[in-house]
Every structure is written in structure tokens, then in C-alpha cells.
N, CA, C and O atoms as CSV, one atom per row, in Angstrom:
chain,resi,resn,atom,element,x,y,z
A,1,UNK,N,N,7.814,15.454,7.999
A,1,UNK,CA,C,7.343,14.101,8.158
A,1,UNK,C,C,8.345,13.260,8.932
A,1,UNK,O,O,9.536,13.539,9.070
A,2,UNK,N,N,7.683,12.141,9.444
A,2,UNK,CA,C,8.914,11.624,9.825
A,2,UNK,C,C,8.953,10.059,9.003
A,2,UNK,O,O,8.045,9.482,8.406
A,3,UNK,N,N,10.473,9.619,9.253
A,3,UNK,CA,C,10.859,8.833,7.826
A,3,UNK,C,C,10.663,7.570,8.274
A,3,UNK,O,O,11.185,7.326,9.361
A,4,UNK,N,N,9.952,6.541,7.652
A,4,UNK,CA,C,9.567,5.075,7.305
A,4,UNK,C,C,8.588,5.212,8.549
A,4,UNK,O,O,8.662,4.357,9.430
A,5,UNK,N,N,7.739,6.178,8.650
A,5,UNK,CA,C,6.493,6.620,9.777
A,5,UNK,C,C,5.457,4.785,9.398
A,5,UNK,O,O,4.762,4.250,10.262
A,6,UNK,N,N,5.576,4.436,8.540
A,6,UNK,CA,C,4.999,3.265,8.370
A,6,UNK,C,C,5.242,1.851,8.373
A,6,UNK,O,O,4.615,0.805,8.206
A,7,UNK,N,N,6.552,2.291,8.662
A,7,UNK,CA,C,6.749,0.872,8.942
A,7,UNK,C,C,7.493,0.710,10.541
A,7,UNK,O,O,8.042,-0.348,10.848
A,8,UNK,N,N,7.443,1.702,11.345
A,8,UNK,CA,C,7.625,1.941,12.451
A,8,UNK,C,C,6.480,1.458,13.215
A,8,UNK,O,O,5.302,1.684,12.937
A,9,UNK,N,N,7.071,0.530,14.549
A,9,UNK,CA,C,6.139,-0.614,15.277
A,9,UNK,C,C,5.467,0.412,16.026
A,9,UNK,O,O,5.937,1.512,16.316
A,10,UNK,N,N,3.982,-0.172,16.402
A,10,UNK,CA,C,3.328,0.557,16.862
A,10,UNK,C,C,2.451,-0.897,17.413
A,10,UNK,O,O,2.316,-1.768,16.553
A,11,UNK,N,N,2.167,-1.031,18.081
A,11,UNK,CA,C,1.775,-2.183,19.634
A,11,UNK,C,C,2.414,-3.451,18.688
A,11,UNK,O,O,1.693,-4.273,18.123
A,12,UNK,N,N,3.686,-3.454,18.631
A,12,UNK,CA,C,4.034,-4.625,18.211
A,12,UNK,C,C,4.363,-4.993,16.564
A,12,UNK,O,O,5.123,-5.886,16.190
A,13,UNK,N,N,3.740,-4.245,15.859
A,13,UNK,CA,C,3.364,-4.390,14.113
A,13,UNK,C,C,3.799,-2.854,13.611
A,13,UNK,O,O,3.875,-1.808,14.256
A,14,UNK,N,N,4.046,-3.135,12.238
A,14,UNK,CA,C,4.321,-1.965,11.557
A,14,UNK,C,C,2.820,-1.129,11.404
A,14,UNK,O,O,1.739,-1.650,11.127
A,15,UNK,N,N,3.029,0.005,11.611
A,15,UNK,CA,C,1.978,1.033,11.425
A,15,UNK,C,C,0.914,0.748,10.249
A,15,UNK,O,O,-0.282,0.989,10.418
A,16,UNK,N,N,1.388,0.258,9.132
A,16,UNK,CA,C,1.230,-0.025,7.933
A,16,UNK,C,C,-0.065,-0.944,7.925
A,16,UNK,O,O,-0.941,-0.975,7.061
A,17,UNK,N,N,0.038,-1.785,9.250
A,17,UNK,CA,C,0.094,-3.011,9.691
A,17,UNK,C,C,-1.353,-3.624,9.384
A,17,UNK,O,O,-1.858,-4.549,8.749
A,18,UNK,N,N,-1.790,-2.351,10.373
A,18,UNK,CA,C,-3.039,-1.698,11.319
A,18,UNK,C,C,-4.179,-1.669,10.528
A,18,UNK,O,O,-5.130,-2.412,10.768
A,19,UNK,N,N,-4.169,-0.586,9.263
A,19,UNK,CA,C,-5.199,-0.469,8.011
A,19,UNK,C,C,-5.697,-1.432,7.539
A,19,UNK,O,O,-6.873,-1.797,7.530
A,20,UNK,N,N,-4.506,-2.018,6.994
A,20,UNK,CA,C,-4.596,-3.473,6.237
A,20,UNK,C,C,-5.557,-4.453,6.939
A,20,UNK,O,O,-6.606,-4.853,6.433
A,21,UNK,N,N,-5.041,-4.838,8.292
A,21,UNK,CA,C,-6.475,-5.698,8.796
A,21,UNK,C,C,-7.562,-5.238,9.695
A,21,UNK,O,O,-8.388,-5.944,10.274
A,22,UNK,N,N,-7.439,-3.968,9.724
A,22,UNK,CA,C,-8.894,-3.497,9.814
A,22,UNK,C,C,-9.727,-3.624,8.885
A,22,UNK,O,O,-10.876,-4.024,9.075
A,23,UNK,N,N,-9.072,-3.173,7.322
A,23,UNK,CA,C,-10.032,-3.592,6.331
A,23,UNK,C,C,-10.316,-4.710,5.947
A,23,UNK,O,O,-11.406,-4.767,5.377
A,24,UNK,N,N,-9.622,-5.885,6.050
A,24,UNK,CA,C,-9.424,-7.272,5.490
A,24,UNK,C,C,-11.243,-7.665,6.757
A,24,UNK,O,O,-12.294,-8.145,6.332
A,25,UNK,N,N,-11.018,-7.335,7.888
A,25,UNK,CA,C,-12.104,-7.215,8.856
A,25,UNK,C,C,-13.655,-6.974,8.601
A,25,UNK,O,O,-14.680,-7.567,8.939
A,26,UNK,N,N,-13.292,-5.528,7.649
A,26,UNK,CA,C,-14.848,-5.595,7.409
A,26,UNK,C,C,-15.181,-6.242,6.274
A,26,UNK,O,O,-14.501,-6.454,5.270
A,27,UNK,N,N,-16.763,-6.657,6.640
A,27,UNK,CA,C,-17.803,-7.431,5.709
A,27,UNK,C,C,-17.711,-6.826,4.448
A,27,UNK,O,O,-18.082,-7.662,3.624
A,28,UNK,N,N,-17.362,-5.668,3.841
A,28,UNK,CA,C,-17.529,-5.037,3.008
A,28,UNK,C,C,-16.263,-5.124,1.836
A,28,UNK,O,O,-16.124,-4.755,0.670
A,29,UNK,N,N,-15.496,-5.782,2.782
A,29,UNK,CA,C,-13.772,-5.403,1.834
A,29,UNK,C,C,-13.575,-6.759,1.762
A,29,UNK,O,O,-13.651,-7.556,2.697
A,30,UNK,N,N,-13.187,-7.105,0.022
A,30,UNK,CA,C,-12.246,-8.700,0.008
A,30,UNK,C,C,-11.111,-8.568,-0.425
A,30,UNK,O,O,-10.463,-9.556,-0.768
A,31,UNK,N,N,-10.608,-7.290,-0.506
A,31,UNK,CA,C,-9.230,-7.399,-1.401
A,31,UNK,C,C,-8.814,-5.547,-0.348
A,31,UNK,O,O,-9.453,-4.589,0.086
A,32,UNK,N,N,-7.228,-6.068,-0.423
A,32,UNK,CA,C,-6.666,-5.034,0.197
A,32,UNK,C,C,-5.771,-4.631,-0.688
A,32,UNK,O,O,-4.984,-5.572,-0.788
A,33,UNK,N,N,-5.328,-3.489,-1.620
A,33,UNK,CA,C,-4.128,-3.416,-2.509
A,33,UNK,C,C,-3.661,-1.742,-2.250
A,33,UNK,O,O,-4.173,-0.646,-2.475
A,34,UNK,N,N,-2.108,-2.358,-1.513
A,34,UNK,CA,C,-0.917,-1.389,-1.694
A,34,UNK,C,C,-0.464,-1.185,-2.684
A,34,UNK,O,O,-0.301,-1.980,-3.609
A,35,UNK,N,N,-0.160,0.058,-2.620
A,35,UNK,CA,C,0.499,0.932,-3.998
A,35,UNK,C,C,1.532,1.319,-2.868
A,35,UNK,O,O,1.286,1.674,-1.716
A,36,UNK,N,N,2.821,1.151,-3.531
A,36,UNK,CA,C,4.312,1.315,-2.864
A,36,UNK,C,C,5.596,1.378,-4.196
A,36,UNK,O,O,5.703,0.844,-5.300
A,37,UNK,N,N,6.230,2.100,-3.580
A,37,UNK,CA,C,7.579,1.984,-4.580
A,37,UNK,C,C,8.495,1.008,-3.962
A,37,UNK,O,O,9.403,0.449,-4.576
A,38,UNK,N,N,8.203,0.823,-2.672
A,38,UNK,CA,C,9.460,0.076,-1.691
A,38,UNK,C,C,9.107,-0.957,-1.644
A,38,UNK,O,O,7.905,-1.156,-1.471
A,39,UNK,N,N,10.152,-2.208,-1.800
A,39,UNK,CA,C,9.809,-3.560,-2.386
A,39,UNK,C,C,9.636,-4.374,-0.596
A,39,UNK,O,O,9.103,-5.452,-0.335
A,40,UNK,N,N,10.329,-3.340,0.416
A,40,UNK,CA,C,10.860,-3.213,1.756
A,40,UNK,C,C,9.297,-3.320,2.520
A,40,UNK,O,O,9.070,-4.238,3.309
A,41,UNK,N,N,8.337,-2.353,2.213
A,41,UNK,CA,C,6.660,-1.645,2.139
A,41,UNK,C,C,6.196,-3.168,2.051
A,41,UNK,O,O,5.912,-3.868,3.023
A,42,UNK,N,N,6.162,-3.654,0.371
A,42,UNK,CA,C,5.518,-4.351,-0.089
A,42,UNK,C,C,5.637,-5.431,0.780
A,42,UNK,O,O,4.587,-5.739,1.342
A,43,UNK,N,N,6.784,-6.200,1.092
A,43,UNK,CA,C,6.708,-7.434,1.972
A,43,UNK,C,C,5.606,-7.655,3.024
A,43,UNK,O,O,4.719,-8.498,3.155
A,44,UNK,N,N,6.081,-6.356,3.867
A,44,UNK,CA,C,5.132,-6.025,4.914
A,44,UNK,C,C,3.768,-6.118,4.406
A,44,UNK,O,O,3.067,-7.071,4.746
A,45,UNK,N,N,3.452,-5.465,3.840
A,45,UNK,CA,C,1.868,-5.373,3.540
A,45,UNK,C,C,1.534,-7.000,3.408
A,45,UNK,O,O,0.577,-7.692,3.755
A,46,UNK,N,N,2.187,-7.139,3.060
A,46,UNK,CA,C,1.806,-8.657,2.050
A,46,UNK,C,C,1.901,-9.479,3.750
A,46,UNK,O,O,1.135,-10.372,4.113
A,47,UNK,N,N,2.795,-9.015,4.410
A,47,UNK,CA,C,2.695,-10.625,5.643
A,47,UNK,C,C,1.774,-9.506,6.340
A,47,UNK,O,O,2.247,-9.567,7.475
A,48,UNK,N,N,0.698,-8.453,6.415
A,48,UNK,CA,C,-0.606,-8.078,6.961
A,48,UNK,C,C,-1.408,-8.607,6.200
A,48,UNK,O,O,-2.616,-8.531,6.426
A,49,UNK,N,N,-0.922,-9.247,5.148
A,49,UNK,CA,C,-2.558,-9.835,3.817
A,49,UNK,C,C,-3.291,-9.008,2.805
A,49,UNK,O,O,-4.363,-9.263,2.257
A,50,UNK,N,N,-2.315,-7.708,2.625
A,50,UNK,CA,C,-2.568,-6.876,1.448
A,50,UNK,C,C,-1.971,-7.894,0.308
A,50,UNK,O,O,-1.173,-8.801,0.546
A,51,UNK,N,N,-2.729,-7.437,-1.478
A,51,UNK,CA,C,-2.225,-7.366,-2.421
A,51,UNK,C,C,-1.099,-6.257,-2.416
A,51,UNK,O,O,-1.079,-5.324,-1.613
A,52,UNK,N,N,-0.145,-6.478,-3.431
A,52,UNK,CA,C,0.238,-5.416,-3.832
A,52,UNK,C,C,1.241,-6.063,-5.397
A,52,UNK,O,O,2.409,-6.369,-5.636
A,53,UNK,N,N,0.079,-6.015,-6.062
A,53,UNK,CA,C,0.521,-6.526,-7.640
A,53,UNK,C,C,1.802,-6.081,-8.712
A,53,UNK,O,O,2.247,-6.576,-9.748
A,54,UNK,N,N,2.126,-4.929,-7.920
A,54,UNK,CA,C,2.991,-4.014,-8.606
A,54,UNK,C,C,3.465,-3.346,-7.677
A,54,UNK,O,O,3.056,-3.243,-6.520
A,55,UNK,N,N,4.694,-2.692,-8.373
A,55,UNK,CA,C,5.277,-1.314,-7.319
A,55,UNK,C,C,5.371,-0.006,-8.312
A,55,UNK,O,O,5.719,-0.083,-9.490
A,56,UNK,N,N,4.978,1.282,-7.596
A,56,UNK,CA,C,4.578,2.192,-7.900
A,56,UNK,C,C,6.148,3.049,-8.512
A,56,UNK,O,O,7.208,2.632,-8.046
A,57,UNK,N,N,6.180,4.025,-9.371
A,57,UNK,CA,C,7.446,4.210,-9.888
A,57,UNK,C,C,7.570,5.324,-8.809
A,57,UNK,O,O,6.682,5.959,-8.243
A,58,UNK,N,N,9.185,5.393,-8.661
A,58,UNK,CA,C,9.908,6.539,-7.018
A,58,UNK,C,C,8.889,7.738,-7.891
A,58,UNK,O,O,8.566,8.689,-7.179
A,59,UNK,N,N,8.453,7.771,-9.094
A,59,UNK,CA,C,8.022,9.815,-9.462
A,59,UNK,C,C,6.984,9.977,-8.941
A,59,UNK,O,O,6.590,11.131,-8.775
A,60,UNK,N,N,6.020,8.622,-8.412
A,60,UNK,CA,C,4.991,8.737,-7.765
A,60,UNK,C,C,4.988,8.854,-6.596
A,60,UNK,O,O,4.072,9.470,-6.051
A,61,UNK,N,N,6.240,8.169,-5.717
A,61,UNK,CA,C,5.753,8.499,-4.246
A,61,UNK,C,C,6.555,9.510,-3.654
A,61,UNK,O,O,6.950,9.223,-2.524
A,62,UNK,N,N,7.013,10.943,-4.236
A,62,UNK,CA,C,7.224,11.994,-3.514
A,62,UNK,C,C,6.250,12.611,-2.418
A,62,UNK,O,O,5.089,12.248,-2.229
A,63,UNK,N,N,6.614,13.144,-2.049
A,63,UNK,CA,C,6.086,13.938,-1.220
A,63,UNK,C,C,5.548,14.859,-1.479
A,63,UNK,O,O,4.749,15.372,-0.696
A,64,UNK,N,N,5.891,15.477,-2.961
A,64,UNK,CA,C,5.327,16.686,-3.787
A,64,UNK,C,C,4.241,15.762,-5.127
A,64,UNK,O,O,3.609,16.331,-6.017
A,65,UNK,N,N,4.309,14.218,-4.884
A,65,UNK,CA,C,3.632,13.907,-6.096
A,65,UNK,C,C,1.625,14.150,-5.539
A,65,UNK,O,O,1.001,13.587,-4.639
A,66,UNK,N,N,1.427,14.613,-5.984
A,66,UNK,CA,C,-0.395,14.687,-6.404
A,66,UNK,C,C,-0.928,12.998,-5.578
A,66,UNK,O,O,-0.352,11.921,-5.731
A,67,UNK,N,N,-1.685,13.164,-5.058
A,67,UNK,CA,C,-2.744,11.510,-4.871
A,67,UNK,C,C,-2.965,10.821,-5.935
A,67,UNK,O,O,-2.863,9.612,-6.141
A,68,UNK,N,N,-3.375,11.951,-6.809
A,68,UNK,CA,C,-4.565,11.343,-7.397
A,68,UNK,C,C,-3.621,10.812,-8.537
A,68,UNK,O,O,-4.024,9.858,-9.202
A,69,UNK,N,N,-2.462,11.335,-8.792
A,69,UNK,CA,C,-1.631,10.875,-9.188
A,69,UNK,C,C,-1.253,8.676,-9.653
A,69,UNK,O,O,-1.426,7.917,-10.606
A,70,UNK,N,N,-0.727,8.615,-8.315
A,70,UNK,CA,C,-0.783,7.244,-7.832
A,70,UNK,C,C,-1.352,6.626,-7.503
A,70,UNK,O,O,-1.041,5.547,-6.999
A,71,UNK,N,N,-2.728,7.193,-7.703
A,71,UNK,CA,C,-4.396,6.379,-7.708
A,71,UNK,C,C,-4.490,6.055,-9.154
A,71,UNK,O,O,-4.535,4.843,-9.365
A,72,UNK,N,N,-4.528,6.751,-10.119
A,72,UNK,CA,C,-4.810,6.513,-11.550
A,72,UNK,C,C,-3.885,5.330,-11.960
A,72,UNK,O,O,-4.115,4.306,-12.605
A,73,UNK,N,N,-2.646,5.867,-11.307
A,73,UNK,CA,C,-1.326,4.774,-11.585
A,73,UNK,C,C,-2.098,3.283,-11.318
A,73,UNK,O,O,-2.108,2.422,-12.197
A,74,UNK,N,N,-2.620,3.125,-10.250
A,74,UNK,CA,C,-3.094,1.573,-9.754
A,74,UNK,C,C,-3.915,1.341,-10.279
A,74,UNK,O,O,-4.152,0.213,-10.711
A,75,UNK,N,N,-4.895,2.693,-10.475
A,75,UNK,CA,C,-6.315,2.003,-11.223
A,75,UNK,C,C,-5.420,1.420,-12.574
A,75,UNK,O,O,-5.264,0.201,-12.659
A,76,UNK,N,N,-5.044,2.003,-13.254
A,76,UNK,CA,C,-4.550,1.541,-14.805
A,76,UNK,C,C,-3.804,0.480,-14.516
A,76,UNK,O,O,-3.998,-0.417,-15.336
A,77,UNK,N,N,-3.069,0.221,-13.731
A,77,UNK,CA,C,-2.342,-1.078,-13.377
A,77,UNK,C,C,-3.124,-2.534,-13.445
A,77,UNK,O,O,-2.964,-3.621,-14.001
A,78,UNK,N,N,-4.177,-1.830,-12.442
A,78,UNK,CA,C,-4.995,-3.178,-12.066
A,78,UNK,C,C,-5.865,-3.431,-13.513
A,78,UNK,O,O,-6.326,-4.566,-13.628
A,79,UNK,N,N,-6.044,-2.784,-14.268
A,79,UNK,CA,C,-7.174,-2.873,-15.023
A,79,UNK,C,C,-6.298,-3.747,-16.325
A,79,UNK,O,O,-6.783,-4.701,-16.935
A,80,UNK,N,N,-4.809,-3.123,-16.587
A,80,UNK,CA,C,-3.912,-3.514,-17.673
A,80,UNK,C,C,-3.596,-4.788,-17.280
A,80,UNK,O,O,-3.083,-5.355,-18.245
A,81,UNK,N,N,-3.674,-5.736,-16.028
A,81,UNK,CA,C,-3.114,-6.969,-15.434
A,81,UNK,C,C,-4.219,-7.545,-15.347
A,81,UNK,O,O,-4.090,-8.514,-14.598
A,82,UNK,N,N,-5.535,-7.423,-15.836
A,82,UNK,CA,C,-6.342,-8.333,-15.360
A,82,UNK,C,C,-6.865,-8.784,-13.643
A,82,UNK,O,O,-7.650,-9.698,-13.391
A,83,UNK,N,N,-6.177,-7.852,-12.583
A,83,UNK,CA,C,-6.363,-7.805,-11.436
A,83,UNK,C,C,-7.983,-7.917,-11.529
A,83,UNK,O,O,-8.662,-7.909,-10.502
């Protein structure tokens, strides 16, 4: 892989950047929420106009951790916060 592949500029904006307001874009999406361990991540997302209510613990964002892993993590997050 290559390292902080997401937050590396790409026409100007972090890679990261890109997702975030494509989805904020469509008719279909009102809420954008990052799951991140990096508080570094989170800023960013947040000045593209993602949520990101929480940060994800480092056991989740290996490279060897499972998806579905740090999906359950957010779902239970969001659901335990009243998100």
C-alpha cells in the first residue's frame, strides 16, 4: 500500500476529499460519517463536510483488521450516541 494514500492531494484536495462530496452531492445522502483512528483523517473529513462522531480504536484500522469489523464498530457507536 502506499502510506497516508488518503490524504495525499489529488487535483488540489486530499484523496479522502473526493468521496465525501460526491456523496454529500447526491439526492439520496444527508449525512456522510468517517470511521478513522487518525484525529489527523478526521479534521480533513470534517473540512470536506463528513461527520465523524468518534475515532475508531488503532485494533481496527490494520491492515489485517476484517471490514466488517469497523463497520459494526460504527454501527454500535452511532446507535450507543444517539447519532
Amino acid at each position: 500500500g502506499l502510506p497516508d494514500k488518503n490524504i495525499r492531494l489529488l487535483g488540489g484536495k486530499p484523496l479522502l476529499a473526493w468521496p465525501i462530496e460526491a456523496a454529500l452531492a447526491s439526492q439520496y445522502v444527508d449525512r456522510v460519517i468517517v470511521s478513522t483512528d487518525s484525529e489527523h483523517y478526521a479534521d480533513l473529513a470534517r473540512a470536506a463536510g463528513a461527520d465523524v462522531p468518534f475515532l475508531r480504536p488503532a485494533t481496527l484500522a490494520s491492515d489485517t483488521a476484517p471490514s466488517i469489523d469497523f463497520i459494526l464498530h460504527a454501527v454500535d457507536r452511532l446507535f450507543a450516541v444517539g447519532e
